[in-house]
Backbone as JSON, one array per atom type, in Angstrom:
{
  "sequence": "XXXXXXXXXXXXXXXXXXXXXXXXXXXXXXXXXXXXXXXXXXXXXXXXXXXXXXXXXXXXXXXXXXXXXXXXXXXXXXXXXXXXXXXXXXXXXXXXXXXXXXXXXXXXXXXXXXXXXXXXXXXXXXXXXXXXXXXXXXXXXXXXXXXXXXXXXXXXXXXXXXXXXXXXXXXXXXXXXXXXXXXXXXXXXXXXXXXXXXXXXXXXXXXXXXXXXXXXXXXXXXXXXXXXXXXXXXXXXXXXXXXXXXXXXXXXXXXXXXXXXXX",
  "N": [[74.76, 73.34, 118.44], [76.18, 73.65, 114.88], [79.04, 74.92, 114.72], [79.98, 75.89, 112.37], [77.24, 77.02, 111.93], [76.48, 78.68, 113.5], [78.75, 80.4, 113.44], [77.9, 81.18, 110.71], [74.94, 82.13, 111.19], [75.89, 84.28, 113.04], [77.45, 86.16, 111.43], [75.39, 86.91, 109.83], [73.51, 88.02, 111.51], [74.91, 90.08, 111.94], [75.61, 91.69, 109.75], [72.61, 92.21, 109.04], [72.09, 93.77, 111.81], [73.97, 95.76, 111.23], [73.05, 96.97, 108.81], [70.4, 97.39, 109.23], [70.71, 99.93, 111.56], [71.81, 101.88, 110.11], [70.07, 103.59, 108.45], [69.45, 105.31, 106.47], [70.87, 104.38, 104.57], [69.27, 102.51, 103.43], [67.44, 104.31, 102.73], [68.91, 105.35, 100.66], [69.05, 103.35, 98.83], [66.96, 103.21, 97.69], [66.03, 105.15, 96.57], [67.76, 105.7, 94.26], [67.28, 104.16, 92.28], [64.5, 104.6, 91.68], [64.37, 107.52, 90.96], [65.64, 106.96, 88.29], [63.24, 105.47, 87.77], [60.65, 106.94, 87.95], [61.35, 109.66, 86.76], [63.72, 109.55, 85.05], [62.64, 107.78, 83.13], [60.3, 108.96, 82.52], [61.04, 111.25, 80.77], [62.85, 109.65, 78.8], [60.54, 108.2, 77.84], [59.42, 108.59, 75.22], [61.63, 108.77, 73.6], [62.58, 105.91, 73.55], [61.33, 103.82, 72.72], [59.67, 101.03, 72.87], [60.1, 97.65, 71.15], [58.47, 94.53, 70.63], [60.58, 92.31, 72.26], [61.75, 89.67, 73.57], [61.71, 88.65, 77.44], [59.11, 89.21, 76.71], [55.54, 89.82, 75.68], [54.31, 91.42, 74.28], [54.48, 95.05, 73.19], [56.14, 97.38, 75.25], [56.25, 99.4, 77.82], [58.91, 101.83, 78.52], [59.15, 102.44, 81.13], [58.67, 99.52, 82.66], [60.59, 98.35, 81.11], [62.73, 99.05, 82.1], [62.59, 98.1, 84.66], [63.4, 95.32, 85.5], [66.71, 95.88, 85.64], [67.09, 97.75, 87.04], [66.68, 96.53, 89.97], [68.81, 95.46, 89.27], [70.6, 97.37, 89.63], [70.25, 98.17, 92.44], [70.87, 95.81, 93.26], [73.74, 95.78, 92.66], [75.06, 98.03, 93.49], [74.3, 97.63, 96.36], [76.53, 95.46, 96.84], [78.62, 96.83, 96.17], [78.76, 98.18, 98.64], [79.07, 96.63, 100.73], [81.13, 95.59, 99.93], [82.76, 98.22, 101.16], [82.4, 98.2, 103.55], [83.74, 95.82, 104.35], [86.3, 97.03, 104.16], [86.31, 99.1, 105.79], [86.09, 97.63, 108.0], [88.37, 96.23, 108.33], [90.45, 97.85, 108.11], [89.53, 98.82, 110.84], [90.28, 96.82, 112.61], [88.13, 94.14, 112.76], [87.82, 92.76, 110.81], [90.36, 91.45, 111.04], [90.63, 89.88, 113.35], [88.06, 88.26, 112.82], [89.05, 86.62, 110.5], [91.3, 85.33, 111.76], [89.79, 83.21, 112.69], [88.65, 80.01, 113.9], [87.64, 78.74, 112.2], [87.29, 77.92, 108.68], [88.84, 80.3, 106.69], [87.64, 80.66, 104.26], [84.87, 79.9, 104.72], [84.21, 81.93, 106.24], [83.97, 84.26, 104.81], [82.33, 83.23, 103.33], [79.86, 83.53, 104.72], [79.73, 86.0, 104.79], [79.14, 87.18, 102.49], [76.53, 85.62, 102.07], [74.9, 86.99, 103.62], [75.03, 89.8, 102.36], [73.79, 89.41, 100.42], [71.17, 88.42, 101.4], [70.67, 90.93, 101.83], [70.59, 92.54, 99.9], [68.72, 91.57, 98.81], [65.67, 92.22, 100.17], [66.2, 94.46, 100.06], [65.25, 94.77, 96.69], [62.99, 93.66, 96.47], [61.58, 95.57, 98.23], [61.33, 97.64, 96.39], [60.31, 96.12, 94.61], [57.81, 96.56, 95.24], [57.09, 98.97, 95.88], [57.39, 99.8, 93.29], [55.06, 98.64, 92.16], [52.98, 99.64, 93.53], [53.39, 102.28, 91.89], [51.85, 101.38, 89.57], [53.28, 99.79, 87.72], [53.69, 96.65, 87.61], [54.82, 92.9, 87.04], [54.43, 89.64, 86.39], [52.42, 87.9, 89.11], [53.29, 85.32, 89.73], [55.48, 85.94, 89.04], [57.44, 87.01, 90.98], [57.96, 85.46, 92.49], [59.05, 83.67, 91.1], [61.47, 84.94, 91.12], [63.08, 84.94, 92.62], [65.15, 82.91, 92.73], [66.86, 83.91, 90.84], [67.64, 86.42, 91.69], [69.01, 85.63, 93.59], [70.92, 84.37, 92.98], [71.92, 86.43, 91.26], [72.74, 88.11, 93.11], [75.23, 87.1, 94.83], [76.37, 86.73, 92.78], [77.13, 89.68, 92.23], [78.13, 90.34, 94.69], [80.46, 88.78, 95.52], [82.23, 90.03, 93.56], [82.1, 92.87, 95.23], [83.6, 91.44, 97.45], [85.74, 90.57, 95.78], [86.95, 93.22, 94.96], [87.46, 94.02, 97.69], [89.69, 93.03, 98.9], [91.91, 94.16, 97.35], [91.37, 96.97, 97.87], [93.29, 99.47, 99.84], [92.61, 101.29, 101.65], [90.15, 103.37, 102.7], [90.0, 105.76, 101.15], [90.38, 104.87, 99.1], [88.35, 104.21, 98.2], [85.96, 105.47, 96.55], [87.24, 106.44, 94.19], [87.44, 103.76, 92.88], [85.13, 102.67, 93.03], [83.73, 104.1, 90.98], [84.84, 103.07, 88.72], [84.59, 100.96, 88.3], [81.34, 100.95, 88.86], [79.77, 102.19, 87.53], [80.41, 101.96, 84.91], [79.98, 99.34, 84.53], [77.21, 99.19, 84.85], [76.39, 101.12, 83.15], [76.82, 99.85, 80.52], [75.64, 97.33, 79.98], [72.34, 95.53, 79.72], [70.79, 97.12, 81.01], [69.76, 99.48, 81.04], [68.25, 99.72, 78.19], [67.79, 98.1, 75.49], [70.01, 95.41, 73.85], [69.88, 95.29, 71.44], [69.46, 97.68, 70.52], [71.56, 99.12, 71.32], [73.7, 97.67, 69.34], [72.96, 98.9, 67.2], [73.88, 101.54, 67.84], [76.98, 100.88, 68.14], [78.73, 98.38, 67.14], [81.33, 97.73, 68.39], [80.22, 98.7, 71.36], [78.72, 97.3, 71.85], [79.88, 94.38, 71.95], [81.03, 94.5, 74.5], [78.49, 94.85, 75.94], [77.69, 92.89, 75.86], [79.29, 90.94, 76.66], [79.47, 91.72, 79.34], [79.18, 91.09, 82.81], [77.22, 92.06, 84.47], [75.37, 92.66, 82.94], [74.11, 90.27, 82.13], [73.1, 89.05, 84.8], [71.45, 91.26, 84.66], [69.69, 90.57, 82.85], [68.86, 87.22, 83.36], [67.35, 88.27, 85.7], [65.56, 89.79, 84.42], [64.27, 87.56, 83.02], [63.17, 85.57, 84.65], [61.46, 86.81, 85.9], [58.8, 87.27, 84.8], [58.27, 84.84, 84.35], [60.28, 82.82, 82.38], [63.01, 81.4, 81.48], [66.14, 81.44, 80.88], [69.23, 80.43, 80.2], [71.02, 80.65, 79.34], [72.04, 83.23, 80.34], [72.22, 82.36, 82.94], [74.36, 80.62, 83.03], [76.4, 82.29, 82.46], [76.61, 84.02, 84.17], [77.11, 82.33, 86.25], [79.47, 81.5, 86.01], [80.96, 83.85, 86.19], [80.94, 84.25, 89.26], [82.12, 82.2, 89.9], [84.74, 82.88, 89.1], [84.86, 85.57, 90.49], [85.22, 84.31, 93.17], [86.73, 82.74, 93.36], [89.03, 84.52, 93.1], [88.67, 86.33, 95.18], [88.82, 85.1, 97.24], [91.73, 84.29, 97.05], [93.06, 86.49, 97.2], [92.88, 87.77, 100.01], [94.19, 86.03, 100.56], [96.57, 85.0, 102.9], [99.23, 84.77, 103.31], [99.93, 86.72, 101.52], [98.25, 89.12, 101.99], [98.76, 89.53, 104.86], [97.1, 89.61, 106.5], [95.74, 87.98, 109.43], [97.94, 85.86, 109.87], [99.66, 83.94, 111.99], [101.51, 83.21, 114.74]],
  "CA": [[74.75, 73.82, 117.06], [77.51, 73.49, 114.34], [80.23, 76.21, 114.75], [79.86, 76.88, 111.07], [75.74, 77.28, 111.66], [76.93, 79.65, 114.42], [78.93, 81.48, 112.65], [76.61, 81.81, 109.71], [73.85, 83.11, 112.13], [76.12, 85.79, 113.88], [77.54, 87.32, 110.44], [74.19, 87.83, 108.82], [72.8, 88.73, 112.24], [75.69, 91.43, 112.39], [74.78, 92.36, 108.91], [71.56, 92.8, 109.17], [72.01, 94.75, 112.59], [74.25, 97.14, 110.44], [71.64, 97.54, 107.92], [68.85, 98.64, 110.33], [71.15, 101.04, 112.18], [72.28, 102.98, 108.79], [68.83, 104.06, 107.77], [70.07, 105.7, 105.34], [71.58, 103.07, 103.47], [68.13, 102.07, 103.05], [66.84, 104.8, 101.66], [69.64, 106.08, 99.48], [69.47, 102.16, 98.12], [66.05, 103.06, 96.95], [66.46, 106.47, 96.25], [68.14, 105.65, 92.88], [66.19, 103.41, 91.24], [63.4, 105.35, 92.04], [64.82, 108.35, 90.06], [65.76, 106.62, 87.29], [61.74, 105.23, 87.05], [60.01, 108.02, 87.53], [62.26, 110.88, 86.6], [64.47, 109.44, 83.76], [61.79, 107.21, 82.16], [59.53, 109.66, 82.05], [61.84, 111.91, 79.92], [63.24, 108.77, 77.76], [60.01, 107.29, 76.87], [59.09, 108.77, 73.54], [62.74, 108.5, 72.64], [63.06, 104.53, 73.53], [60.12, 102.67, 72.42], [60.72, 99.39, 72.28], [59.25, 96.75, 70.32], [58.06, 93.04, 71.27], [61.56, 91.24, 72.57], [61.78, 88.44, 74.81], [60.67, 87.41, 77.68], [58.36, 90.61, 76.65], [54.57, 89.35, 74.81], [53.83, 92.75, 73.58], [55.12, 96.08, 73.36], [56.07, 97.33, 76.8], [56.72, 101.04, 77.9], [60.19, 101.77, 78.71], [59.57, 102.01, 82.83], [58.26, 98.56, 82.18], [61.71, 97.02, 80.56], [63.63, 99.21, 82.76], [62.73, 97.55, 86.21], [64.94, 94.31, 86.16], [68.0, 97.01, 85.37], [66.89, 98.54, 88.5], [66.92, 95.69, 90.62], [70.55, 95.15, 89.46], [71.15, 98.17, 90.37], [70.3, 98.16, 93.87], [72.08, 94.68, 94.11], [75.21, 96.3, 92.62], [75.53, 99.06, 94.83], [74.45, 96.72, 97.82], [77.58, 94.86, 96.68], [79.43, 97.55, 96.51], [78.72, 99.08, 100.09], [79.5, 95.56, 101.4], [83.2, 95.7, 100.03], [83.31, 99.19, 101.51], [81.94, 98.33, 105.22], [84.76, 95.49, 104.46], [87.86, 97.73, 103.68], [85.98, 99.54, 107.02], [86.21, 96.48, 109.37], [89.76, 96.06, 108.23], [91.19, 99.46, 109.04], [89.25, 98.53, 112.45], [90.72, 95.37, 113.14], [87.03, 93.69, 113.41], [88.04, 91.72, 109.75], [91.57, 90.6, 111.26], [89.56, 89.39, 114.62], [87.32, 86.96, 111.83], [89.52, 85.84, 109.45], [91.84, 84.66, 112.48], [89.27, 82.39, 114.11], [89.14, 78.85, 113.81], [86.74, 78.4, 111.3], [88.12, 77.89, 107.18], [88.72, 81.38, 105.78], [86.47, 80.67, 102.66], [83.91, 80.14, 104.81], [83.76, 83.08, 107.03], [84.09, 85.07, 103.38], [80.57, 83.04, 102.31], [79.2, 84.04, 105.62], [79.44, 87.34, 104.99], [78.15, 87.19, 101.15], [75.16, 85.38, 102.0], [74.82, 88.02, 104.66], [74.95, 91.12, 101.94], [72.91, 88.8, 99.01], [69.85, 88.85, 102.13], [70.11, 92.73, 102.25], [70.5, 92.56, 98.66], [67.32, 90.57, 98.19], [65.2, 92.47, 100.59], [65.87, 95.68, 99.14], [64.77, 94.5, 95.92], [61.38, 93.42, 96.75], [61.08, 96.89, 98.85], [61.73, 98.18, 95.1], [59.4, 96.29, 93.22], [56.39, 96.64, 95.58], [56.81, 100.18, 95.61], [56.99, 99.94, 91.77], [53.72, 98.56, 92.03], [52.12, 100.97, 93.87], [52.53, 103.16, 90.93], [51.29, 100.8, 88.36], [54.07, 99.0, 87.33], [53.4, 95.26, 88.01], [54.77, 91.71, 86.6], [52.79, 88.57, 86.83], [52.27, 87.6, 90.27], [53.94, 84.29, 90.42], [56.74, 86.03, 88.55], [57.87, 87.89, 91.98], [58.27, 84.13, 93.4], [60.32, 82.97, 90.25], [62.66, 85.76, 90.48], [64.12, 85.05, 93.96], [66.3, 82.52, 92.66], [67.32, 84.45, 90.12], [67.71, 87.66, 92.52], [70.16, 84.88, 94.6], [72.48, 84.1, 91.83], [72.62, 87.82, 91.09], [73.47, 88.89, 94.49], [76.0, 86.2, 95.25], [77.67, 87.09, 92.02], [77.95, 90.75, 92.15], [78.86, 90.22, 96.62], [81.39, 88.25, 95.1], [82.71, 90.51, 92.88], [82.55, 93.27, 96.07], [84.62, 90.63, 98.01], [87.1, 90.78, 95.13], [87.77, 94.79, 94.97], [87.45, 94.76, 98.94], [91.17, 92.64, 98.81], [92.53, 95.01, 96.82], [91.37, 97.9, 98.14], [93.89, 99.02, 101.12], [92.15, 102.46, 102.55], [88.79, 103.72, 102.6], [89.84, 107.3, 100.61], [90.59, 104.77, 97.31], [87.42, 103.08, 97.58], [85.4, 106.56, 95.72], [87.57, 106.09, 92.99], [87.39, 102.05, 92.48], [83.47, 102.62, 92.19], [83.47, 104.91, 89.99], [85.58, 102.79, 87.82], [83.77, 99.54, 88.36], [79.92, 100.81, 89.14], [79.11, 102.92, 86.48], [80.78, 100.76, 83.43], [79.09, 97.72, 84.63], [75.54, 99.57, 84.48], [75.65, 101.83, 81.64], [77.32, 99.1, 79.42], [74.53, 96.67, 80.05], [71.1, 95.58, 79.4], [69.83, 97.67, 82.76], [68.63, 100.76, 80.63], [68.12, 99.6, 76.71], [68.11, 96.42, 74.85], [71.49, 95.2, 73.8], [70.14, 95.67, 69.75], [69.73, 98.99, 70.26], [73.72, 99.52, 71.25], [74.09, 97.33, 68.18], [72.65, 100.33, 66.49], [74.88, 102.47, 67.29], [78.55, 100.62, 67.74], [79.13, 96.8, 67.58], [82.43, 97.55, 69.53], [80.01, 98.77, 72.48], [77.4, 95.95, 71.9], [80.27, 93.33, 72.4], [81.58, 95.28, 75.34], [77.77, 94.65, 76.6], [77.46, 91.26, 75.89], [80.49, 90.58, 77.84], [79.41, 92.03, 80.52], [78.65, 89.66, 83.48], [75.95, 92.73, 84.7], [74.32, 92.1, 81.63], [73.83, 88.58, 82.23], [72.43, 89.34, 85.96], [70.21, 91.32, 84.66], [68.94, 89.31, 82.19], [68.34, 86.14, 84.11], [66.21, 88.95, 86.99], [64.16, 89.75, 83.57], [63.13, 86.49, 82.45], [62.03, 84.92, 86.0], [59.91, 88.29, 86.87], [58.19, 87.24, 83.48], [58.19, 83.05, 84.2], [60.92, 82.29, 81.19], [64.28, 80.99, 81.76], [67.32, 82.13, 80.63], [69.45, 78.82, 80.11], [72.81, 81.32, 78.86], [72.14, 84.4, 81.29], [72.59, 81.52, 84.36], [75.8, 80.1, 83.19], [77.45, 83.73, 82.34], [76.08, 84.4, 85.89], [77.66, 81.06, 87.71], [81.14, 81.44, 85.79], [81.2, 85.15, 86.69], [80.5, 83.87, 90.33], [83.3, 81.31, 90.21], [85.65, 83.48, 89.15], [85.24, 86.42, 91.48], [84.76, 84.32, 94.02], [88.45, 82.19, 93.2], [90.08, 85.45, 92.91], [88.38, 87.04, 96.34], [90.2, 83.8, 97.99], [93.26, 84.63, 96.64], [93.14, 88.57, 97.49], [92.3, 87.37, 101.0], [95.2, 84.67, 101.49], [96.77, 85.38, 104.6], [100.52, 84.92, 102.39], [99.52, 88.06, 99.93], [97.64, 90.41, 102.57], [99.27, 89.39, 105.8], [95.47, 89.34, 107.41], [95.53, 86.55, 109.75], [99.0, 85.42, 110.02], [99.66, 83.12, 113.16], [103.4, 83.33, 114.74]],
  "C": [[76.15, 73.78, 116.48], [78.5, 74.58, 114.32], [80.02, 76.94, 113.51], [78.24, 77.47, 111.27], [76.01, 78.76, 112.62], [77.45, 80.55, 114.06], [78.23, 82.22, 111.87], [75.5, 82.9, 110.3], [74.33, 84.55, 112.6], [76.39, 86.48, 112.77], [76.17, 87.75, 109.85], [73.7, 88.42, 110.05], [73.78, 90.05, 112.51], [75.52, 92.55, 111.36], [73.84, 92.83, 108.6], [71.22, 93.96, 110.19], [72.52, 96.3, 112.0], [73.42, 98.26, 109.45], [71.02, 98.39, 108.71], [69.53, 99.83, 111.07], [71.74, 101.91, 111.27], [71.12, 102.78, 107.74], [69.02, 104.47, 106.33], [70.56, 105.71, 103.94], [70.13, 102.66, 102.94], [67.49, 102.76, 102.36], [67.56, 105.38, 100.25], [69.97, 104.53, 98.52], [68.12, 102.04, 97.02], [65.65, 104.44, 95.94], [66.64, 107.01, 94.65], [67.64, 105.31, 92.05], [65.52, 103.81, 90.97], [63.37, 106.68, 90.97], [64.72, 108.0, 88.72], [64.34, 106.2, 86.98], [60.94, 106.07, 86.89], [60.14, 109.59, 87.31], [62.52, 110.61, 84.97], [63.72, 108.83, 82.56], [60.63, 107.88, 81.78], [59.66, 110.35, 80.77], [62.12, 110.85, 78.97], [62.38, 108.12, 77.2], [59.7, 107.45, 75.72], [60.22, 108.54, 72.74], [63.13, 107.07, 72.47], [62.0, 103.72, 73.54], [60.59, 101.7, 72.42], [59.45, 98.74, 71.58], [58.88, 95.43, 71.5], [59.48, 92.26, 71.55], [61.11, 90.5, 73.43], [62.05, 88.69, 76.13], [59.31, 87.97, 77.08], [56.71, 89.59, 75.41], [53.95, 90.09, 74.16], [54.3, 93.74, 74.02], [54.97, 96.49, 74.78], [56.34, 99.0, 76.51], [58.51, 101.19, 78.78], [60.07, 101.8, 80.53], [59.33, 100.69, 83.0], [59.66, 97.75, 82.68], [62.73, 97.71, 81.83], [63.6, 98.76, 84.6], [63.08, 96.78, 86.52], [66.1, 95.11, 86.12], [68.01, 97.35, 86.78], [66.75, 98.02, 89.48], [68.18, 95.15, 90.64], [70.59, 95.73, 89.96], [71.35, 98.25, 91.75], [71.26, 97.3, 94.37], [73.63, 94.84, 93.9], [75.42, 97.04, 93.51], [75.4, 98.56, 96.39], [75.74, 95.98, 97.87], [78.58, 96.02, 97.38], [79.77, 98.09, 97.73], [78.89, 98.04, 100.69], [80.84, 95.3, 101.31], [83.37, 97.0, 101.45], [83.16, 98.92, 103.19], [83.43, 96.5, 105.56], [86.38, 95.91, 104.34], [87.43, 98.53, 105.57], [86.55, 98.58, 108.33], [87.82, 96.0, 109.05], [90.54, 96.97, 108.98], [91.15, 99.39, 110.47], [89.78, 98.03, 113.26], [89.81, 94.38, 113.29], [87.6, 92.51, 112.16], [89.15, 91.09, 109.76], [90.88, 89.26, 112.06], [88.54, 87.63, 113.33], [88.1, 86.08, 111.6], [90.88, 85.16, 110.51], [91.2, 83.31, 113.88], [89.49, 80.99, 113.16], [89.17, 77.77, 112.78], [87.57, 78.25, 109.79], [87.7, 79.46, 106.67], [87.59, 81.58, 104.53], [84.98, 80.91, 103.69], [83.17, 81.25, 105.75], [83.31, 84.1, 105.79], [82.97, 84.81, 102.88], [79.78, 83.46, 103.13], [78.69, 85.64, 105.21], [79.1, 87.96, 103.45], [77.22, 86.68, 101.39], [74.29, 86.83, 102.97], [74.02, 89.71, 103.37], [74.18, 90.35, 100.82], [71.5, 88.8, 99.96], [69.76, 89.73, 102.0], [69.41, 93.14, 101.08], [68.69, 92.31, 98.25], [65.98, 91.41, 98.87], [64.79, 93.56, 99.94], [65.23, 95.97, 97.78], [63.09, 94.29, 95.57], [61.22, 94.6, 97.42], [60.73, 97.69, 97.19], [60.54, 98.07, 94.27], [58.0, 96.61, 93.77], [56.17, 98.24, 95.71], [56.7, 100.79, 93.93], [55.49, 99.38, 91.45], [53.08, 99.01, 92.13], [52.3, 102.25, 92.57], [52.55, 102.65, 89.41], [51.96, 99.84, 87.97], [54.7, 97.54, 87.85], [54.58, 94.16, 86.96], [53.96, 90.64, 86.87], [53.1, 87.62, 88.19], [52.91, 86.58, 90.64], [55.99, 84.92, 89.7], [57.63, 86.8, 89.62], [58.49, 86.89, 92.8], [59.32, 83.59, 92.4], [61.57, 83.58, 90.4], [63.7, 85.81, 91.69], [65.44, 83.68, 93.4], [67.87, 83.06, 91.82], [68.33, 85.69, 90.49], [69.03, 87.1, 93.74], [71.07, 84.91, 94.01], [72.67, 85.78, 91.4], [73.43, 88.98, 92.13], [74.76, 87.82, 95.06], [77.16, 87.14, 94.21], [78.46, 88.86, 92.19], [78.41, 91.5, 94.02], [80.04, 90.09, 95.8], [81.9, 89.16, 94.59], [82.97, 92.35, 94.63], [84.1, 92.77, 97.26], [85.65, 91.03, 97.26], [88.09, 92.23, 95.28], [88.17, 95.16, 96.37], [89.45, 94.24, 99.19], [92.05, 93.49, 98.74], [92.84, 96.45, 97.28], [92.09, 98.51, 99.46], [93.27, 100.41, 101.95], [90.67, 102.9, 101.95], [89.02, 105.34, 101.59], [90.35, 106.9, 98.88], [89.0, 103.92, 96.8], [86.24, 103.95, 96.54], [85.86, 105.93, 94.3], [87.45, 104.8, 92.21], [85.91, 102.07, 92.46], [82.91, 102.9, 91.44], [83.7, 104.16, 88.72], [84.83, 101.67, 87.51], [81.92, 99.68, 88.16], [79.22, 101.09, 88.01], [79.72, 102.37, 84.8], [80.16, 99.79, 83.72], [77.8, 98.05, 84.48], [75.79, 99.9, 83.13], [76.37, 101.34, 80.56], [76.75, 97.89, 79.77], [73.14, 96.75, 79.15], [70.18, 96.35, 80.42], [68.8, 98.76, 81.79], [68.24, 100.89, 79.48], [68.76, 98.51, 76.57], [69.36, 96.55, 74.51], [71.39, 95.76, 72.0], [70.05, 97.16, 69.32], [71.43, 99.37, 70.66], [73.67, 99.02, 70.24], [73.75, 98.23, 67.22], [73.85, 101.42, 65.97], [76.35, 102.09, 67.22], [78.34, 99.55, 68.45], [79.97, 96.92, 68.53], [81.5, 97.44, 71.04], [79.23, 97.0, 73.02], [78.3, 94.83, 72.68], [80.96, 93.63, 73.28], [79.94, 94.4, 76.29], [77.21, 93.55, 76.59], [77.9, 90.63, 76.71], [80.06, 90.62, 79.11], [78.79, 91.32, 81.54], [76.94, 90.63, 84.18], [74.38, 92.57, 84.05], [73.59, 91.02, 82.12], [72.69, 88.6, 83.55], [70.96, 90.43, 85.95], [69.0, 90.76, 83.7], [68.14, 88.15, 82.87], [67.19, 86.67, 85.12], [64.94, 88.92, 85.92], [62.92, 88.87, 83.08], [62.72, 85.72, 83.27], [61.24, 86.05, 86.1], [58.78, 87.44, 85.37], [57.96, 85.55, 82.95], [58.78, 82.62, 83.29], [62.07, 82.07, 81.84], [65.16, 81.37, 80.85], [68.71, 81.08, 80.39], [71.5, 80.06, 80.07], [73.42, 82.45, 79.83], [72.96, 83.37, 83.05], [73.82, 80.91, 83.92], [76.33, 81.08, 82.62], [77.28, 84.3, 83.56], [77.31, 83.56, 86.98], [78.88, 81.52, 87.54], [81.67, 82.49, 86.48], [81.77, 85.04, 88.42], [81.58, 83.23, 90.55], [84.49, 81.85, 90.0], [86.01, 84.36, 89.92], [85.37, 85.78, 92.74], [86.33, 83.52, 94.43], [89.17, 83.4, 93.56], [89.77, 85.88, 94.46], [89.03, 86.33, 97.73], [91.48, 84.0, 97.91], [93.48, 85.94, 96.71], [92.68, 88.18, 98.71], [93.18, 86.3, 101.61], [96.14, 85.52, 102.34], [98.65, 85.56, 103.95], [100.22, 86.23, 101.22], [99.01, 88.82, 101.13], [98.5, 90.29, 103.89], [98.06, 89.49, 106.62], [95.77, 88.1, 108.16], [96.25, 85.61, 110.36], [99.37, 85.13, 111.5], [101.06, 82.92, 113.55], [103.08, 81.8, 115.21]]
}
């Protein structure tokens, strides 16, 4: 077998072993979403009706629009806990040990994003089939459209984990760098209300949430669950993707972190 196939195999199989042995992680990944559908949407639906938008063919009920949002979500915070178990394996020495083997740096770094975009992806579908069970369906082949969609959204916002994990040099700053990053990238989105309702209340925010590459990710999840394409959501998705993923290379060079460095 090819060294890189080898590789590939052992990081997701190390990732995935991590997964299953931090239960936990599993449920506090569903935990949230979960809240927000049948907690918060309960409470917000008389105040957020929505109308007929797109991919949408008739008025929907707000737990409805809010379950691609909530599939970001999970894959953001799966992101996120993938930087953090990387700022972890640093401190360790387990992420020197890698990034000094033989293999090309980049690609130990995609190893271990495809790695957290599987967990990503899994958890998601745990998500929506338990959103089914209490009523809240899409159309059946739209659960099969949305995995590519559910790929490019977990790549990009890994990627974007990768990036802050560079940066980040101890596990007691990584609280604060989520805070800063997790919760502006959701609640300045399309995750929990259309974008024309922010235009409602302040253009500034609207083009704050336009911007936003979250946005975009969850966009593109909305209109595969729902068989439509998204033609603008997938290239504000890729670029997003190419950029964190340039920068997470370059927060990761062995000349800038000293990771790696060979006498």
């Amino acid at each position: 077998m090819s060294p890189y196939a080898t590789s590939l195999i052992a990081i997701v199989k190390r990732e995935a072993l991590r997964f299953i042995h931090q239960r936990e992680r599993f449920v506090a990944a569903l935990v949230r979403p979960l809240v927000w559908l049948l907690v918060f949407a309960a409470g917000f639906r008389a105040a957020l009706g929505l109308s007929i938008i797109p991919p949408y063919q008739t008025y929907i009920t707000y737990e409805t629009y809010i379950v691609p949002g909530l599939c970001g979500m999970i894959m953001l915070f799966n992101g996120m806990q993938s930087s953090l178990s990387l700022v972890y394996d640093r401190e360790m020495g387990s992420m020197k040990l890698l990034l000094t083997s033989p293999l090309p740096r980049w690609w130990v770094l995609f190893c271990k994003l495809i790695g957290s975009t599987a967990i990503s992806v899994l958890q998601v579908y745990t998500f929506l089939a338990i959103a089914a069970a209490f009523g809240i369906t899409m159309p059946a082949l739209g659960y099969l459209a949305a995995l590519p969609a559910l790929i490019v959204a977990g790549v990009m916002l890994g990627a974007l984990g990768l990036l802050l994990s560079s940066f980040i040099k101890q596990l007691e700053n990584f609280a604060g760098v989520m805070n800063f990053v997790i919760f502006p990238m959701f609640f300045l989105s399309s995750a929990l209300y259309p974008l024309w309702k922010m235009a409602e209340s302040s253009e500034f925010l609207h083009s704050i949430c336009a911007l936003n590459p979250f946005t975009h990710a969850v966009e593109l999840i909305r209109f595969a669950l729902y068989l439509d394409f998204n033609g603008a959501a997938l290239i504000w998705a890729l670029l997003a993707t190419a950029v964190f993923t340039i920068a997470a290379l370059w927060g990761y060079n062995p000349a800038r972190t000293g990771l790696g460095k060979r006498r």
